[in-house]
N, C-alpha and C positions, 0 to 999 in steps of 0.2 A: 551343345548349344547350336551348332549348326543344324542339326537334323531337325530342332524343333521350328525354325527358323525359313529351314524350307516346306515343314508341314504346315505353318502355318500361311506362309504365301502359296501353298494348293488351297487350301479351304478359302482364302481371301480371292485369289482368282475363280475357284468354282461359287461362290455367293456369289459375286460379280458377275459371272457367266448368267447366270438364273434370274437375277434382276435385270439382264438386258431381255434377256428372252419374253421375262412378262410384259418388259414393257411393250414392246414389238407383237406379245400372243393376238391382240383384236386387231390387227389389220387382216385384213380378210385376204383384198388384192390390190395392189397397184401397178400402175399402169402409164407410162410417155410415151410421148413420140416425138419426135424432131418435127419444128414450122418450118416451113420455106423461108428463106431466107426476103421475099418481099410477099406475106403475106397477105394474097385477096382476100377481101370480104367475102367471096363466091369459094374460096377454097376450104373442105368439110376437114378435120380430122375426124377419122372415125376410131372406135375402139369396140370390141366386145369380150365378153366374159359371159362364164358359164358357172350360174352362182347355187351353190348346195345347200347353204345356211339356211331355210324358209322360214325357221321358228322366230329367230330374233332377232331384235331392231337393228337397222344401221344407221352411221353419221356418214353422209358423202363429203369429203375433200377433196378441193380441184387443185389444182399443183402449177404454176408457173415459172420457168426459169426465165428471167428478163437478161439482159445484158445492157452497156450503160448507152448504147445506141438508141433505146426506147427512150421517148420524145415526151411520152407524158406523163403524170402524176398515177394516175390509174389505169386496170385497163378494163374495158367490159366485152365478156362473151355471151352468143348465145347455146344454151346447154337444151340436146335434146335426151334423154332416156328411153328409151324403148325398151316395153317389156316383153315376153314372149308371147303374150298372148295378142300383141300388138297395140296393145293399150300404150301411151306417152305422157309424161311431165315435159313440160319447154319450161325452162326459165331463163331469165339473164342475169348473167353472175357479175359480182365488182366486184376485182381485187385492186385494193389499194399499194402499190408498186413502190412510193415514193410519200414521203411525208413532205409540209407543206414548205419546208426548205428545200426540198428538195435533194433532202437522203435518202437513197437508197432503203427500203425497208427488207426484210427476210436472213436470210442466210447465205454463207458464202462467202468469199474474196476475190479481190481482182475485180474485174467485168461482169463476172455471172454472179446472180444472186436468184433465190428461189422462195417463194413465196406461198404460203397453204390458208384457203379461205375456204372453211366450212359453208357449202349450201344446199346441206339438206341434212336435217337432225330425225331421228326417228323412223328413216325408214323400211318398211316393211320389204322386204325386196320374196315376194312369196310366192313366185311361181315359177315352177321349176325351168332350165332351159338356158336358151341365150338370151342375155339382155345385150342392146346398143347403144351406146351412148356416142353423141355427135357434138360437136365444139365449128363452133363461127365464131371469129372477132366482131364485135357490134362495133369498132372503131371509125371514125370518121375519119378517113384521113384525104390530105388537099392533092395529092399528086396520086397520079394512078401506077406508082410504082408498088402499092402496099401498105401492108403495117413492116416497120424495120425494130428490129431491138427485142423482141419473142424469139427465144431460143427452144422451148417445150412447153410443152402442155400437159396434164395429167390429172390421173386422181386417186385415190385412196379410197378404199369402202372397211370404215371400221368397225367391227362388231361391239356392240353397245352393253355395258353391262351392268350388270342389276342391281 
């Protein structure tokens, strides 16, 4: 009875092994970096990647770890993408930080919570090389000390499937 007992808990932790792995197979790449702690408007994160995939579609998700020091409900960046051949998308992204009580939304415990908001479905990322991609805060904020309460920034490029 034992031996079946342990064969059985191999097969139950290898099927569990395997359904973690698919679910994690289409991430392509991610990617943080630590904010400064009183982030300027003038201060770039930058990131680059060297992407192989060209045939098929990606979803871009940008990644936030807030801490409870963040002051507002949302927060908005602006996102540039550069491809290699130097062509760009700009956009500005809103991620929602906080619902209108004022909970805390995403993942996590304590202080840090982390936050993932798809803003870009479908895209073609098809030329081979380095792409760049740049992060600004669009935040207004009243003192010129910063934005306070942004712990990271990031993103996820997930391979899209059929």
């Amino acid at each position: 009875m034992q031996k079946s007992i342990g064969s059985t808990s191999i097969i139950l932790f290898v099927f569990i092994s395997i359904l973690f792995y698919s679910c994690g197979a289409n991430v392509v790449h991610t990617n943080t970096a630590s904010v400064p702690n009183n982030w300027m408007i003038s201060d770039t994160i930058h990131f680059s990647f060297d992407h192989i995939d060209t045939l098929n579609s990606h979803d871009l998700t940008f990644l936030v770890r807030n801490n409870t020091d963040f002051e507002y409900q949302n927060a908005f960046f602006f996102v540039k993408l550069s491809y290699p051949d130097g062509s760009f998308l700009r956009d500005t992204v809103e991620c929602q930080l906080a619902d209108y009580r004022g909970e805390w939304l995403g993942k996590g415990s304590g202080k840090i919570k982390e936050v993932q908001q798809q803003f870009g479905s479908n895209f073609k990322l098809d030329k081979g090389g380095i792409y760049q991609l740049e992060v600004t805060h669009a935040m207004r904020t009243t003192t010129d000390e910063g934005l306070k309460g942004i712990e990271d920034i990031g993103f996820q490029i997930i391979r899209k499937t059929n």
